[in-house]
C-alpha positions in Angstrom: 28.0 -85.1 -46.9 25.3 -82.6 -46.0 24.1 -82.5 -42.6 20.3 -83.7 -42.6 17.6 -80.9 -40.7 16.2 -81.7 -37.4 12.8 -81.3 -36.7 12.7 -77.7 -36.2 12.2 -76.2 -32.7 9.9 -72.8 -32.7 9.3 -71.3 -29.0 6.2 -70.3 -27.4 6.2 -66.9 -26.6 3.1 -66.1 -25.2 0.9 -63.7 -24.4 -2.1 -63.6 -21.3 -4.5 -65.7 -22.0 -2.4 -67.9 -24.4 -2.5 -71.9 -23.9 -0.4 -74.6 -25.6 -0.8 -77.9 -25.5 1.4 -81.1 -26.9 2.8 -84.6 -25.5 6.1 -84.2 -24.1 9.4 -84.8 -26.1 12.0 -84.0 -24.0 13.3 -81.2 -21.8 17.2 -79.6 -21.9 19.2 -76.7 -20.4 20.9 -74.4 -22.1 23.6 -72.1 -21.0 22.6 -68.4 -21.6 25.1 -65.3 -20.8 22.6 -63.3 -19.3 20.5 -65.7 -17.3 23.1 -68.6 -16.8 20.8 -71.3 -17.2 17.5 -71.8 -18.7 15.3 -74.9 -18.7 13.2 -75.9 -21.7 10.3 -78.0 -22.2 9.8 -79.4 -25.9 6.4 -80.2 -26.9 5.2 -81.7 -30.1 1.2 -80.4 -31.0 -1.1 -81.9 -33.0 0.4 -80.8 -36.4 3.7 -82.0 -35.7 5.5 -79.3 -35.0 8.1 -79.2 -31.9 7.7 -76.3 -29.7 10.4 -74.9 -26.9 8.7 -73.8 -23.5 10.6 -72.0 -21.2 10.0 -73.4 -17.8 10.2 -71.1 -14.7 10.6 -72.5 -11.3 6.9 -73.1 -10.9 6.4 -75.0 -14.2 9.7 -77.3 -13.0 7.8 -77.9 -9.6 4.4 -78.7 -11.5 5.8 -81.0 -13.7 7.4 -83.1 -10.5 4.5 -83.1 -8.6 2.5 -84.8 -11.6 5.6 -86.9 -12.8 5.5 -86.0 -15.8 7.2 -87.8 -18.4 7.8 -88.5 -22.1 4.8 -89.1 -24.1 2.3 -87.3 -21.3 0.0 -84.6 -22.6 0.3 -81.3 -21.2 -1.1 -77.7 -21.4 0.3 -75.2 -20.3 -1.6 -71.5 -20.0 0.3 -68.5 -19.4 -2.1 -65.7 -17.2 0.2 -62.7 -17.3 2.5 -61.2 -15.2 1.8 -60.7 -11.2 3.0 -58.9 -9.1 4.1 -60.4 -5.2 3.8 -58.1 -1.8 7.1 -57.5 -2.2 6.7 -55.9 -5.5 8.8 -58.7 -7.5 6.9 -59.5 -10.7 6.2 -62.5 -11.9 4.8 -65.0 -14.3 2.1 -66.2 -13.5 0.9 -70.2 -15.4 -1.2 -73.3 -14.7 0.3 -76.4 -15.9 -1.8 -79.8 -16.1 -0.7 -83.3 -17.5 -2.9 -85.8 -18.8 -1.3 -89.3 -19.1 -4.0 -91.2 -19.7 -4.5 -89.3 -23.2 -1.2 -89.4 -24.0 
């Protein structure tokens, strides 16, 4: 018995300027050798397809403090990368989450 295909994830890898936007799937982790663990938002957009966001501690924090949930729209846009005082750079997105679309 052959193993039927799962929708097939693609993931966003943006540049500045670049928004996405989709209703909420799920989320996972994943364990990565380099970077131990990596969060991951999936998104599915208008045409169907599923997209993989990698979330950063700022996107994690934005999607609490609107309680975000399955089935909510959001968009995402990613700015660039920033650059802290301290000279630590950064990634720099706004998040926003509509549930009343969704």
């Amino acid at each position: 018995m052959e193993d039927q295909p799962i929708n097939k994830v693609t993931y966003w890898q943006p540049s500045a300027g670049d928004t996405i936007f989709g209703i909420i799937q799920g989320s996972g982790a994943a364990k990565d050798l380099l970077y131990d663990e990596h969060k991951t938002l999936f998104l599915q957009e208008d045409n169907g397809a599923l997209v993989g966001v990698d979330l950063n501690r700022y996107l994690i924090h934005s999607l609490k403090q609107h309680n975000a949930a399955l089935g909510d729209l959001v968009t995402v846009t990613f700015h660039g990368k920033e650059q802290k005082n301290s000279g630590r750079s950064f990634n720099r997105y706004t998040l926003l989450v509509d549930k009343e679309r969704a």
